[in-house]
C-alpha positions in Angstrom: -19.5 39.7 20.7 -21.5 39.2 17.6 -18.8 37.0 16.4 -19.1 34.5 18.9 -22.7 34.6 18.5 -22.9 34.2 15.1 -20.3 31.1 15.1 -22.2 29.7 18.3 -25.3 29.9 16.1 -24.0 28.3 13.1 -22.3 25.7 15.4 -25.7 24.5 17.1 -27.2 24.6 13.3 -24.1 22.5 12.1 -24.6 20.0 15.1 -28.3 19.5 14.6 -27.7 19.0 11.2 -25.1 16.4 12.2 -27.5 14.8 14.5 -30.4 14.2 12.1 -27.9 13.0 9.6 -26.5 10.4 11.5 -29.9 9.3 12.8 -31.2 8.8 9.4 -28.6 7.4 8.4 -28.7 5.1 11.1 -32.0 4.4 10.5 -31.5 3.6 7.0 -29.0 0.8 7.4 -31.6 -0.6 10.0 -34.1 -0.7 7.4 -32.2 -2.3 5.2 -31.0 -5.2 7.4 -35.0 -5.5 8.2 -35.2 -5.7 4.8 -32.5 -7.9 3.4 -33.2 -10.6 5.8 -37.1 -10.6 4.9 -35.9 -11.5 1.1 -33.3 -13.9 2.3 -36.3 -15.5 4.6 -38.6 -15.0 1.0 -36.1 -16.6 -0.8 -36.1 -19.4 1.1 -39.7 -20.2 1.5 -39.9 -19.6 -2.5 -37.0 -22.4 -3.0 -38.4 -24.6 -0.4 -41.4 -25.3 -2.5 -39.0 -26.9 -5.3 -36.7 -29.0 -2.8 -36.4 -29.6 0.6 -36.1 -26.9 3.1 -33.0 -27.8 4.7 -31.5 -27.2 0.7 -33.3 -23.8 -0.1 -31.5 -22.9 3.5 -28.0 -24.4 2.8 -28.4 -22.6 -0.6 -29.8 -19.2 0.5 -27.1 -19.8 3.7 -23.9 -20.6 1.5 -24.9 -17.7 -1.0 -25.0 -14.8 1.9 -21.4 -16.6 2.6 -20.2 -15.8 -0.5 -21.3 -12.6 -0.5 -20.1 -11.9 2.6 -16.7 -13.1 1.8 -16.7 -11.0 -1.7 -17.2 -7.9 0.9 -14.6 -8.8 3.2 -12.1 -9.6 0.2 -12.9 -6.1 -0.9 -12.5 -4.5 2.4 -9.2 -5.8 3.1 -8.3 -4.7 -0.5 -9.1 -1.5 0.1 -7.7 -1.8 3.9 -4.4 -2.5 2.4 -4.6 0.1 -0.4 -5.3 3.2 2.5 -2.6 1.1 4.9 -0.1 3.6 6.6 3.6 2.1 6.2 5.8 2.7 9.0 6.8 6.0 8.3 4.3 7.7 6.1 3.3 10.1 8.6 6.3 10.8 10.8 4.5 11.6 14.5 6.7 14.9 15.7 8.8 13.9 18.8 8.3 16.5 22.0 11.4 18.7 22.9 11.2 19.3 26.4 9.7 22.7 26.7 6.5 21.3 25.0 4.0 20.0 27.7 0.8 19.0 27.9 0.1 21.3 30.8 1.7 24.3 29.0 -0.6 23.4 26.4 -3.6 23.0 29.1 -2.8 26.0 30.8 -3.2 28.3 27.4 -6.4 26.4 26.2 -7.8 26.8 30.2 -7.1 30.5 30.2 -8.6 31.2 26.7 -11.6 29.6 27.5 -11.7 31.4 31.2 -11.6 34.6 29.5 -14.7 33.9 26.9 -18.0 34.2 27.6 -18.7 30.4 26.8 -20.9 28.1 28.2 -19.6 24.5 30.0 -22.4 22.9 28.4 -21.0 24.2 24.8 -17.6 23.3 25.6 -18.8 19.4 26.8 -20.7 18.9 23.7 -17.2 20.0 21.6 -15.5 17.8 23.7 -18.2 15.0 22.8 -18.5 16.6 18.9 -14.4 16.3 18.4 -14.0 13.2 20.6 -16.4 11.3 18.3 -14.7 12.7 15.0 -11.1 12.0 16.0 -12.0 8.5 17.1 -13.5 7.3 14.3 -10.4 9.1 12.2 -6.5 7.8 13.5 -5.3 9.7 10.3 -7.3 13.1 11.3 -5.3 12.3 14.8 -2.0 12.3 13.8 -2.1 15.6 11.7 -3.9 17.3 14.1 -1.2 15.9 17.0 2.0 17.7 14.3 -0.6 20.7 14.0 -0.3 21.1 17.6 2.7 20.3 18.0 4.3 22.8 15.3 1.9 25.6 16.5 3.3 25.4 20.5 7.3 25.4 19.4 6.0 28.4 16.9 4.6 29.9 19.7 6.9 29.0 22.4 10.1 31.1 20.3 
């Protein structure tokens, strides 16, 4: 029992940390939109005193384009560089003895027979949910994980 409290404990810990990670984080990026477009809108005003204003905003305008395009270029680079070819990453086909509900009924009896809260189990669910989402590689390895561990344990 001091197990699961001790992994409960660093859980919660892990999570917060998570949390106020992701908010700073996200609160960073905000800042630095807030401040990019104040020194685009500087910019601007500061070349609007030498030429006319619709000039300083084609200028400012076209060189945010070309920026953005240099980031896209490098995105899709990098997009195809990571791209998963056809068969990379074989996904393992189901026999017919492995089910989901086989697979349901295990995880629904394990968890019936801990002491563990619904609350703690939602917020994994939310917690994992949110990781494998944002992660279709993380998926697929954790799908022929599961899928090797039920035929181990179904022979």
């Amino acid at each position: 029992m001091d197990i699961v409290a001790a992994e409960k404990a660093r859980f919660w810990r892990g999570s917060v940390r998570l949390a106020m990670i992701m908010s700073m984080l996200g609160l960073a990026v905000m800042a630095g939109i807030v401040g990019m477009i104040f020194v685009l809108y500087g910019l601007c005003l500061s070349l609007a005193e030498i030429m006319k204003p619709w000039e300083a905003g084609l200028i400012v305008g076209g060189g945010m384009m070309f920026f953005a395009a240099i980031l896209i270029m490098i995105i899709a680079a990098q997009g195809h560089v990571l791209r998963l070819e056809g068969n990379a990453i074989p996904i393992p086909k189901q026999s017919d003895n492995d089910s989901t509900a086989e697979f349901g009924s295990k995880i629904g009896d394990i968890i019936a027979q801990s002491n563990v809260k619904r609350s703690d189990i939602a917020l994994t669910a939310l917690i994992g949910g949110v990781v494998l989402g944002a992660s279709p590689r993380l998926r697929q390895q954790i799908l022929a994980s599961l899928t090797d561990l039920i035929k181990s344990t179904g022979k």
